[in-house]
C-alpha positions as CSV (number, residue, x, y, z in Angstrom):
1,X,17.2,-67.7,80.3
2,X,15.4,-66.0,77.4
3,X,17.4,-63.6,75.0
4,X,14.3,-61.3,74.1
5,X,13.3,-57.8,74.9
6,X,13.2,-57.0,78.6
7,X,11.5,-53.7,79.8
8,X,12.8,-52.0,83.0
9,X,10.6,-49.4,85.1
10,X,9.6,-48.7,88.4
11,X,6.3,-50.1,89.8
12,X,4.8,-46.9,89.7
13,X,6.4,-45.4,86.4
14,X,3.3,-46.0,84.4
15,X,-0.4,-45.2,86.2
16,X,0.1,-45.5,89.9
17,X,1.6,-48.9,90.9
18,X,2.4,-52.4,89.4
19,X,-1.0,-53.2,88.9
20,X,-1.6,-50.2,86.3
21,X,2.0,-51.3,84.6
22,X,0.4,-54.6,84.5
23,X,-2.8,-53.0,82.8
24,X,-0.5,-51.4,80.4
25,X,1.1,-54.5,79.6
26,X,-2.0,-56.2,78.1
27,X,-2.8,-53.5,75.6
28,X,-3.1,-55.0,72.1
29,X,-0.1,-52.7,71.1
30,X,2.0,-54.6,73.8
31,X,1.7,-58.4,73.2
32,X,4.5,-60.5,72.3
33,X,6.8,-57.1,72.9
34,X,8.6,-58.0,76.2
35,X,9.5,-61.0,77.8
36,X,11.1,-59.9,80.8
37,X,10.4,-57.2,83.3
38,X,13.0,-55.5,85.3
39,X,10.7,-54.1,88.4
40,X,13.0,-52.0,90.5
41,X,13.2,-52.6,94.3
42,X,10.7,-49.7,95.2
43,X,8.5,-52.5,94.4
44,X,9.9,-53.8,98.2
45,X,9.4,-52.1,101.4
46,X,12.1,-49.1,101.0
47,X,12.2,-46.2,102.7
48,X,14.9,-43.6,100.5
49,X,16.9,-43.9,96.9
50,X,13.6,-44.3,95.7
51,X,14.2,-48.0,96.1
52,X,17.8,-49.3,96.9
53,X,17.7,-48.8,100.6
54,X,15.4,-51.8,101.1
55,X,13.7,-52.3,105.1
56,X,12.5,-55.9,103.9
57,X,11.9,-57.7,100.6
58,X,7.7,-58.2,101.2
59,X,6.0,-56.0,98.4
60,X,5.3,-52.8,98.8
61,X,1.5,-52.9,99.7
62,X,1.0,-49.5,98.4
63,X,2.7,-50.0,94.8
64,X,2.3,-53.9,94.5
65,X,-0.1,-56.9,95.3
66,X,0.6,-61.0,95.1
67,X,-1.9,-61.0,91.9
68,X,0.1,-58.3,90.1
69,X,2.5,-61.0,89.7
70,X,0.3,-63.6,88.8
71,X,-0.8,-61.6,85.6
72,X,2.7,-61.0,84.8
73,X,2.9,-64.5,84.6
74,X,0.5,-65.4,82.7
75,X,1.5,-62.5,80.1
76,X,4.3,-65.1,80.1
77,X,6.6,-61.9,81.2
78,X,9.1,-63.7,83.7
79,X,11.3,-61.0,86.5
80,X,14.4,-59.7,87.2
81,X,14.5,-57.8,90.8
82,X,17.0,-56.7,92.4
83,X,19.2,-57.6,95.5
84,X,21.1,-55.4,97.1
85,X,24.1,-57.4,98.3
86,X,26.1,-54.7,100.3
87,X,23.5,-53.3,102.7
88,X,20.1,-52.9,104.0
89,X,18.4,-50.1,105.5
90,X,18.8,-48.2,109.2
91,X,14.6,-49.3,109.3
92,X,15.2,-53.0,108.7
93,X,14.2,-55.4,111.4
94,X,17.7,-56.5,112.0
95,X,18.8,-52.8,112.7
96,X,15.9,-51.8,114.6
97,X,16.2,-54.7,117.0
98,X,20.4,-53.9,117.1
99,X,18.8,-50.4,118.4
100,X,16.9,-51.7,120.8
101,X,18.7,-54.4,122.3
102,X,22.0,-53.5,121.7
103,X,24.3,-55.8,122.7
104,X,21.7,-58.2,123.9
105,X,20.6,-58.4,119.9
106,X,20.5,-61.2,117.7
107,X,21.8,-59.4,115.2
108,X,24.6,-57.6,117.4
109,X,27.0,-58.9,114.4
110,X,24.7,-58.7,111.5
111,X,26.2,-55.1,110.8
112,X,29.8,-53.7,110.8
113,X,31.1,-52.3,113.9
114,X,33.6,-49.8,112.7
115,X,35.4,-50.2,115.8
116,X,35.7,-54.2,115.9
117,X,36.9,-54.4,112.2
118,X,39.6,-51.4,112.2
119,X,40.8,-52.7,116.1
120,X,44.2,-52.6,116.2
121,X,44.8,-50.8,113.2
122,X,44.3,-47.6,113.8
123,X,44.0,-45.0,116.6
124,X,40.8,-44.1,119.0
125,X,39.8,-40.6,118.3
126,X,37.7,-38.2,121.0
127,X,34.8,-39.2,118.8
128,X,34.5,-42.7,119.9
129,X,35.6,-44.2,116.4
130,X,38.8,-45.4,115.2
131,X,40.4,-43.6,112.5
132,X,42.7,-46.2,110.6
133,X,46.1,-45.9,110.1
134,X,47.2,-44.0,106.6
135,X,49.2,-47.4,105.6
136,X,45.1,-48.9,104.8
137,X,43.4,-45.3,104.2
138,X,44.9,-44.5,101.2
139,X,44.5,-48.0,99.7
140,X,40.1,-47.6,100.4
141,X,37.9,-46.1,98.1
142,X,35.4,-44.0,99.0
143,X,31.8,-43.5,97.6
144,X,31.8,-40.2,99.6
145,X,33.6,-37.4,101.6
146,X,35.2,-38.8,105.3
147,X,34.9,-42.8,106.8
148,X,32.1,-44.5,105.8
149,X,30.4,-44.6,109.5
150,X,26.9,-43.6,111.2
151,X,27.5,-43.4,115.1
152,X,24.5,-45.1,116.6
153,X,23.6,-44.5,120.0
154,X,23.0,-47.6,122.4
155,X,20.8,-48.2,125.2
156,X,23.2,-48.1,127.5
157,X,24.3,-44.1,126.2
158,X,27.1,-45.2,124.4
159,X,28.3,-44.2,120.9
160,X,28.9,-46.9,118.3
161,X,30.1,-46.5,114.9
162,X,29.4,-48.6,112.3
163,X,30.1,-49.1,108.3
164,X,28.0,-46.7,106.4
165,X,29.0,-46.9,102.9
166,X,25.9,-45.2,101.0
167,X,23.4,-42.8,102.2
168,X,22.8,-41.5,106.2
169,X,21.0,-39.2,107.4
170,X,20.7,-37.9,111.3
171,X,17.6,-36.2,112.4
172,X,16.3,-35.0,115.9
173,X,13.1,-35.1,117.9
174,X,12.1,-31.8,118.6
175,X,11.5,-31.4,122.7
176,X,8.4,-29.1,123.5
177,X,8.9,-26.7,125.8
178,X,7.0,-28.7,128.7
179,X,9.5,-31.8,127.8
180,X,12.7,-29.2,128.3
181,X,11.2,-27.6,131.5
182,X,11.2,-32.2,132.9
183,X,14.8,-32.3,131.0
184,X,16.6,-29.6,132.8
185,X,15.0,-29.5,135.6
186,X,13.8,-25.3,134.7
187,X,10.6,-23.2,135.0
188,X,8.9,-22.2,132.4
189,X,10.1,-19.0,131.2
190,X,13.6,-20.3,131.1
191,X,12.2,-23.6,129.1
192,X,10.8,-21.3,126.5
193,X,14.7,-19.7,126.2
194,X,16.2,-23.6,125.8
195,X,13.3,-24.2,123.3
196,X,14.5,-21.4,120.9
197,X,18.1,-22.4,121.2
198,X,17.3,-25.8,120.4
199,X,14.9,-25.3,117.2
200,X,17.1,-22.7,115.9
201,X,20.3,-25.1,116.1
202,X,18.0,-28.0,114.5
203,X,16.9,-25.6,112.0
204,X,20.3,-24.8,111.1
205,X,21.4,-28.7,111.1
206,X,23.6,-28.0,114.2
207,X,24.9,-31.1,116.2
208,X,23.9,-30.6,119.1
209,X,27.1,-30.5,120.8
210,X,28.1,-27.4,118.5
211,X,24.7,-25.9,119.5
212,X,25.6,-22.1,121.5
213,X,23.6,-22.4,124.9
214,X,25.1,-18.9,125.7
215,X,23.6,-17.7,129.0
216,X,22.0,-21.1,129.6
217,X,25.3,-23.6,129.2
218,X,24.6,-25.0,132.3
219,X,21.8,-26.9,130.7
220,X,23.3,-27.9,127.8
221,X,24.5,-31.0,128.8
222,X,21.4,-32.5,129.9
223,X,19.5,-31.3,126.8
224,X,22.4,-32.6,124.3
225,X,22.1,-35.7,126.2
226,X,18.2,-36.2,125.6
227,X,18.6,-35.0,122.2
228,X,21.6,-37.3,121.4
229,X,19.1,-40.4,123.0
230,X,15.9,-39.4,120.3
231,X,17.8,-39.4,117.2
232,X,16.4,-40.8,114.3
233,X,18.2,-42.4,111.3
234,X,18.1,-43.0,107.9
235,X,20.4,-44.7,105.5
236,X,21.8,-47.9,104.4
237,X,24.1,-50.0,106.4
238,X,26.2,-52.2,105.4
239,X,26.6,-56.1,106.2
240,X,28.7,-57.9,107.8
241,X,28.8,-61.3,105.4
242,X,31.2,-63.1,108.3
243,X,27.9,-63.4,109.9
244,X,26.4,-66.6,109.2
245,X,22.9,-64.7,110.0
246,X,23.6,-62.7,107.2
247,X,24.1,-65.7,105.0
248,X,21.1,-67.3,106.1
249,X,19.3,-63.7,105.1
250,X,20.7,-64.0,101.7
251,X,19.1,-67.7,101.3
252,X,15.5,-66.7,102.3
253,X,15.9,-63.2,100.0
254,X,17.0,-65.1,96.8
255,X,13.9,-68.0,97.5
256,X,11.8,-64.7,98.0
257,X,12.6,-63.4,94.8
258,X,12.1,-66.4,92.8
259,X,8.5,-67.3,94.4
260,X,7.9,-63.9,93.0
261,X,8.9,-65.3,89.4
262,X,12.3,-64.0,88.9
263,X,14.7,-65.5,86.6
264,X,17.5,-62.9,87.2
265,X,18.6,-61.5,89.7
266,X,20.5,-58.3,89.7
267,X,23.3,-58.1,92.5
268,X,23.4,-54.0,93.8
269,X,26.7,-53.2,95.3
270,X,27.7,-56.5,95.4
271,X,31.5,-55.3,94.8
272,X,31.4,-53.4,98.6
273,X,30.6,-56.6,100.3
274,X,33.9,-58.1,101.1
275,X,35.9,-56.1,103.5
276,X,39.2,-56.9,104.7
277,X,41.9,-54.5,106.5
278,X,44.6,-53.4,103.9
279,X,42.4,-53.6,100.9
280,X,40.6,-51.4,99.0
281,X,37.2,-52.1,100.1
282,X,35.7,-52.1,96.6
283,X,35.8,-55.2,94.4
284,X,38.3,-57.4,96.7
285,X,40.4,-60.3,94.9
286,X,39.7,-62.8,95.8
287,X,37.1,-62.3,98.0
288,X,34.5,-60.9,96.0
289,X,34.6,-63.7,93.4
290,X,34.6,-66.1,96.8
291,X,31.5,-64.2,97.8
292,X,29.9,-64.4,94.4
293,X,30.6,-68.0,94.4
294,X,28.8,-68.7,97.2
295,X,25.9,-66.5,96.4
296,X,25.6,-68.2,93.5
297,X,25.6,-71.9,95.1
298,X,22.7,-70.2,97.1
299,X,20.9,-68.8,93.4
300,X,21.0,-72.0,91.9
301,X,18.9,-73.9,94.4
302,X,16.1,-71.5,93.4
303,X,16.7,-72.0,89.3
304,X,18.2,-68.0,89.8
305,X,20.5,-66.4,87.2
306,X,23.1,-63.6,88.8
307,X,23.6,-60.2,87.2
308,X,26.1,-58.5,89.2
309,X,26.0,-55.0,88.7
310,X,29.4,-53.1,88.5
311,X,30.8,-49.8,86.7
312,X,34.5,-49.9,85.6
313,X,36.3,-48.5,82.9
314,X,36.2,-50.9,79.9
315,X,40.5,-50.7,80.5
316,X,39.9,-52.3,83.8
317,X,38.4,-55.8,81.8
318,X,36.0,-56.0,85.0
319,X,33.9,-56.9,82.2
320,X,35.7,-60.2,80.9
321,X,36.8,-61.2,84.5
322,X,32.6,-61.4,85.4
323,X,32.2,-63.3,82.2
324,X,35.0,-65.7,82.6
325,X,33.4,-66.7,85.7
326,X,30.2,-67.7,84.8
327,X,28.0,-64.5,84.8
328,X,26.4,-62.4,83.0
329,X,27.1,-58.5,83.1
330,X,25.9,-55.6,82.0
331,X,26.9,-53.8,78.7
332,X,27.6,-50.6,80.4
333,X,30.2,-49.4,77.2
334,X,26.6,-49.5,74.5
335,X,24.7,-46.5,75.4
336,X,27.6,-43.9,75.1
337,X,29.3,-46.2,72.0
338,X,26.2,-45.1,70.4
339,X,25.9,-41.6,71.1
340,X,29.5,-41.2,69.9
341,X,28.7,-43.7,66.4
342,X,25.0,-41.3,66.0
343,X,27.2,-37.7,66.3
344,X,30.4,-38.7,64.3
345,X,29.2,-40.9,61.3
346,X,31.6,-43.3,62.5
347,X,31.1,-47.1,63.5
348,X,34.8,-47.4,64.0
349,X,34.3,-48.2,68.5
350,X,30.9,-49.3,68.2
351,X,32.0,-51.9,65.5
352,X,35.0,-53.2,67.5
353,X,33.2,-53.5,71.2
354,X,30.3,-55.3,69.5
355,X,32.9,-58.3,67.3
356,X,34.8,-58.3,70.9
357,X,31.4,-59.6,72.5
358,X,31.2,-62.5,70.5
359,X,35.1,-63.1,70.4
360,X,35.0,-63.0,73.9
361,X,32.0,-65.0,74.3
362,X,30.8,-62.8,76.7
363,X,27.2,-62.7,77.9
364,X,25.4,-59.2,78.6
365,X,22.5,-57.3,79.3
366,X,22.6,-54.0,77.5
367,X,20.1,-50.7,77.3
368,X,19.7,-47.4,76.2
369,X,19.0,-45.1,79.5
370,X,17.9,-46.7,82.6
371,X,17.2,-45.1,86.4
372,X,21.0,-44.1,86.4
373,X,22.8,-42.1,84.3
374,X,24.2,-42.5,81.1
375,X,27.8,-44.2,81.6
376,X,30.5,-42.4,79.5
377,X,33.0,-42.8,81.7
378,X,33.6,-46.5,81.3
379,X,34.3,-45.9,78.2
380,X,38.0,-45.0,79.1
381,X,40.4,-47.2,77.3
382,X,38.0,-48.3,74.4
383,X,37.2,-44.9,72.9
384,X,40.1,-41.7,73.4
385,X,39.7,-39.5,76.5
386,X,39.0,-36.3,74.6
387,X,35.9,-38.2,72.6
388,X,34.9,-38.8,75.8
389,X,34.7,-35.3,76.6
390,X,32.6,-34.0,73.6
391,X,30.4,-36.8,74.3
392,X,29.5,-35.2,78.4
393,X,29.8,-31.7,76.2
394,X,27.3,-32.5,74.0
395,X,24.8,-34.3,76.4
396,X,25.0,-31.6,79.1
397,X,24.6,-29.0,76.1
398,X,21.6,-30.4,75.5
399,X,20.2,-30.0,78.9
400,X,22.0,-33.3,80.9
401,X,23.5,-33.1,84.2
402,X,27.1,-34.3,85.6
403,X,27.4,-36.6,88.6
404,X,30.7,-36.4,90.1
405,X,32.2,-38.7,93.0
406,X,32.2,-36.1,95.6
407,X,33.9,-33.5,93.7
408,X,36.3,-36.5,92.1
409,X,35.7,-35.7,88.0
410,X,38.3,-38.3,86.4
411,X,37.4,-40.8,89.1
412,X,33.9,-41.5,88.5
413,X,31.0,-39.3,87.0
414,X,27.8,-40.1,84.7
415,X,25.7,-37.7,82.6
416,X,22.1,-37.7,83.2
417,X,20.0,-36.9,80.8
418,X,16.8,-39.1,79.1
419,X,17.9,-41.2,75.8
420,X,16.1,-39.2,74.1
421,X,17.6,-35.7,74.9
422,X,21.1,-37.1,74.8
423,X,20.4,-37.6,71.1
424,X,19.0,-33.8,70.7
425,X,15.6,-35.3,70.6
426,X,15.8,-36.5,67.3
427,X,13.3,-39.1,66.2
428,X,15.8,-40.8,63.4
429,X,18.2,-41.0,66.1
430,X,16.6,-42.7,68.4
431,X,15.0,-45.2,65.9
432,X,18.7,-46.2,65.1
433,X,19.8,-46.7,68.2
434,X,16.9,-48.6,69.2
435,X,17.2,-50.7,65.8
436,X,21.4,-51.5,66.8
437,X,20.7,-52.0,70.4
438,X,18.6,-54.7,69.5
439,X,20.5,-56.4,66.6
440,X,23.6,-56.3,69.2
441,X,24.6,-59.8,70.5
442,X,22.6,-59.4,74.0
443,X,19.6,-59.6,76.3
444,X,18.0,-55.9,75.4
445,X,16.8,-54.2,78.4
446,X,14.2,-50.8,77.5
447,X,13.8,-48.2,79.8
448,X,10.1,-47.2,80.2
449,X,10.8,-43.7,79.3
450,X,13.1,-44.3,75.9
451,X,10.1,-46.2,74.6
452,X,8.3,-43.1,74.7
453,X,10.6,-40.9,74.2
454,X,11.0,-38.8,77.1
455,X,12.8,-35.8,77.8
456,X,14.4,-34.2,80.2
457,X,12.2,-33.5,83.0
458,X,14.2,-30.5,84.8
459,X,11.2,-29.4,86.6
460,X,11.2,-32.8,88.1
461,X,15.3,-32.3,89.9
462,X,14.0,-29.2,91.1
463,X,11.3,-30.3,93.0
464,X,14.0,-33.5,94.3
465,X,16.5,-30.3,95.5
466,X,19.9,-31.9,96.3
467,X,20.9,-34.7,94.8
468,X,18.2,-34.9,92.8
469,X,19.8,-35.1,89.4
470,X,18.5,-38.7,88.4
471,X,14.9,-37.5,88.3
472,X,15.4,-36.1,85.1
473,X,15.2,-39.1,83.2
474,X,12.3,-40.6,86.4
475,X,9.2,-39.0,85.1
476,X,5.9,-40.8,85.7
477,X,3.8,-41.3,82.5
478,X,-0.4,-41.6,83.4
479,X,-2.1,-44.3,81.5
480,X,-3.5,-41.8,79.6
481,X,-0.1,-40.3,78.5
482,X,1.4,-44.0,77.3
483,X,-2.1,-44.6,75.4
484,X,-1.6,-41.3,73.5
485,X,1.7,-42.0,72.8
486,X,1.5,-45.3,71.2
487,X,0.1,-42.8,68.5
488,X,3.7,-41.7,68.1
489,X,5.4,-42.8,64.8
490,X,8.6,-43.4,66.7
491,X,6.7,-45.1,69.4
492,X,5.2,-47.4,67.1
493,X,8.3,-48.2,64.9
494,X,10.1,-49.2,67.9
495,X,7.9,-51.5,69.0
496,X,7.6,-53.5,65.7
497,X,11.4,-53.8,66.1
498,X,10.9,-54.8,69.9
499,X,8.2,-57.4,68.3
500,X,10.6,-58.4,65.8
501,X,13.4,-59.3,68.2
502,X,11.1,-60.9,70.2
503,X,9.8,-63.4,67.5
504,X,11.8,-63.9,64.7
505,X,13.5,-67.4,64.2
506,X,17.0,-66.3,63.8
507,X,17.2,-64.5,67.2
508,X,18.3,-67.6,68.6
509,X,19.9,-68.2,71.7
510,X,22.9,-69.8,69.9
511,X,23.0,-68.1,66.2
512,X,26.0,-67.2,64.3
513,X,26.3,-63.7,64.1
514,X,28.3,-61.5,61.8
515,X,29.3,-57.9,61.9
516,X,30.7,-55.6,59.6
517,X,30.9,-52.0,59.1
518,X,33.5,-49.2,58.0
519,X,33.5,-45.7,58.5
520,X,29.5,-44.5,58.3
521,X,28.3,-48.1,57.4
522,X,27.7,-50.7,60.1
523,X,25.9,-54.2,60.0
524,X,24.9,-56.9,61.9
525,X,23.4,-60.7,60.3
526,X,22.1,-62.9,62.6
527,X,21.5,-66.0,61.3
528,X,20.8,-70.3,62.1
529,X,19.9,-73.1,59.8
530,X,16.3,-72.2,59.3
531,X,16.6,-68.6,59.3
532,X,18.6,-65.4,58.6
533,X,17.7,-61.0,59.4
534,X,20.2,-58.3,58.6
535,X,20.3,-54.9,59.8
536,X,22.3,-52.2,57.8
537,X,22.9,-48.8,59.1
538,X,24.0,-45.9,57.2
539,X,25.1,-43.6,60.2
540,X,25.1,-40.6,58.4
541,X,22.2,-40.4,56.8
542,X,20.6,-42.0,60.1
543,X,19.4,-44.6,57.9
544,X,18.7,-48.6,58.3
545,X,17.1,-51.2,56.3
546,X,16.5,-55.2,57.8
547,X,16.6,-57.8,55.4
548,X,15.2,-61.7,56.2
549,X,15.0,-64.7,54.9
């Protein structure tokens, strides 16, 4: 695997799909920048999380075509893509043929039943799901309020819970009147009564068991029951990876992606996979390591590297364990390491996280801003808790946004906010941090948007409503927005430092690499037999200076 500049974006970030990112890639002002492209999975067919809840891994016919591709080989740009691990969407063909068939499916065990993993640990409730016992419950963590289920109606009527980890969402088909009139059994005039019930309990996101049929009750059993048979779902469901289907589904997914010219593969939620009553749910020991292992045997056949993707608190070492087995992670600690080095003056964290990479040996993948948030909170145990704060003080002064874990601050939370804001949009900033992020022992990874320095688009999590937080650092750029901005000064001094990383001699694969810095001074020398470059900072001053030789 290369060690050069990767770019990360959406099909559709720049012009209107891949093949206008593809156009954008072979400007003159472009060539020999990146060697890698991280495409994210919107470039599959996915139906929500603008991406991450993937129906099937075919490209997306609207955003990307088999040629696309092609060119990016023969830029001789190679791919990282994305497989999400955990789960797969409620419109996959393996759920929708659960749906029909039920019991009678294939893929009847390609998914969690709720009620099969928990059974005999835990107790029945009127709901039809189990509700485990409090000995496991307070053990399992949760990436949202209440048990991770979706209850999924069966062709037979029956209710069936099953494990729902991320996203879900329940929707109703509207009956017309003329439908409710054959449903109840009614005339008209008393169809037209059932029809404003109904729409006014759907407009109000009622269940339609808490709906008020008032005067007509006598009917609400036979409505709630056709209403209960026409739901519609969305969401991603998790896997059940005891299935040997599932395994099977893995195989053909990671030889999909590497026809497609991927060299890495980043794993999405691979920690959630293993499940086992009495543990925690979330990164298992042994069995996510066991599961890994295998994926990997799987990767290798297919010349794949793995990039499992994980946020822990640098305390936590998640980090080195990855790393000690074999994989690469991602540098998660960088992007806030250099907010905090940018607004003190002080290399003193920045310095020691960056000499414990190469003490540690420990092979990452690191970036600026990326389609999540900024990731101050895994800085915990490597920089004090109260620096922490004034570093989510100052972003969300400057216009970011908080993401709690429901409501859960000091369990998990990210800042969103563009790069480029998080610095107070100042051009010397960013330069610097571009110019360290690429001198820093790693594979650098740019975000579309940082390369143009983008700012927050708040207009843009309006328009997304709830949840819509990470569109602030999402915004599309036109063709003819990136071609006025490679006019930018700052746009055109980071890409002669992407140019130089990507070409220079001593940016070997294997080079000894030395780092020094005190207080506002901070340096990095890469350098082999044939070849040396130097950067020196002056972090107060927001000043650097690369030497070669």
């Amino acid at each position: 695997m290369n060690n050069r500049p990767m770019l990360n974006a959406y099909p559709d970030s720049i012009g209107q799909n891949l093949g206008d990112m593809v156009e954008f890639l072979s400007r003159p002002a472009l060539k020999d920048v990146f060697a890698s492209f991280y495409i994210l999975p919107s470039v599959f067919n996915t139906d929500l999380d603008r991406g991450f809840s993937v129906i099937d891994y075919n490209l997306s016919d609207t955003l990307a075509k088999p040629e696309d591709l092609t060119r990016l080989q023969q830029l001789g740009i190679d791919l990282k893509l994305d497989f999400i691990l955990n789960h797969a969407s409620v419109l996959s063909p393996q759920f929708q043929d659960l749906l029909k068939n039920g019991e009678q499916s294939k893929y009847k065990d390609f998914f969690i039943n709720w009620n099969t993993f928990w059974e005999g640990n835990g107790t029945m409730t009127d709901e039809g799901y189990i509700q485990p016992n409090e000995e496991h419950l307070k053990k399992m963590f949760f990436r949202k309020p209440g048990l991770p289920i979706l209850m999924v109606r069966m062709p037979d009527g029956k209710d069936i819970p099953y494990w729902n980890t991320f996203y879900q969402k329940v929707s109703y088909k509207r009956p017309t009147v003329q439908e409710l009139m054959q449903i109840a059994g009614v005339q008209y005039g008393t169809a037209c009564k059932l029809y404003d019930i109904v729409t006014a309990g759907l407009d109000a996101d009622c269940k339609p068991s808490d709906m008020d049929f008032g005067a007509f009750s006598a009917h609400k059993n036979a409505v709630c029951d056709w209403l209960e048979g026409h739901r519609e779902y969305l969401g991603q469901m998790d896997l059940n990876i005891r299935s040997e289907l599932v395994w099977e589904f893995y195989d053909n997914t990671l030889k999909t992606l590497a026809q497609y010219g991927a060299k890495i593969v980043r794993l999405d939620a691979f920690a959630y996979a293993p499940k086992a009553v009495g543990e925690k749910n979330f990164l298992n020991e042994p069995g996510t390591w066991d599961v890994l292992e295998r994926v990997c045997g799987l990767a290798n056949k297919y010349g794949l590297s793995l990039l499992p993707e994980i946020h822990a608190s640098y305390g936590e070492r998640i980090q080195e364990t990855v790393c000690s087995k074999g994989y690469m992670t991602y540098d998660f600690f960088l992007p806030g390491l250099l907010i905090d080095a940018l607004e003190s003056g002080d290399c003193k964290y920045l310095k020691h996280w960056a000499q414990e990479i190469l003490d540690k040996n420990l092979k990452v993948v690191n970036m600026l801003g990326c389609h999540d948030g900024i990731p101050l909170l895994d800085l915990k145990g490597l920089v004090p808790d109260e620096r922490i704060e004034r570093l989510i003080e100052t972003v969300v002064s400057r216009g970011g946004y908080v993401k709690d874990l429901h409501g859960a601050k000091n369990m998990y939370y990210q800042v969103n906010a563009t790069y480029y804001s998080a610095l107070g949009e100042n051009d010397a900033k960013m330069l610097l941090a571009r110019a360290i992020q690429l001198f820093m022992p790693a594979k650098p990874q740019i975000w579309y948007l940082d390369l143009f320095c983008g700012k927050n688009d708040h207009e843009a999590v309006r328009r997304a409503g709830k949840d819509g937080h990470k569109e602030i650092n999402r915004t599309n750029l036109t063709l003819e927005q990136v071609d006025a901005g490679l006019n930018n000064p700052v746009v055109q001094e980071q890409l002669k430092l992407l140019k130089l990383r990507a070409s220079h001699p001593a940016f070997d694969p294997s080079p000894d690499i030395q780092i020094d810095g005190q207080g506002s001074s901070f340096s990095i020398r890469w350098s082999t037999p044939q070849a040396w470059i130097a950067l020196q900072c002056d972090l107060e001053h927001l000043t650097y200076e690369i030497t070669e030789g």
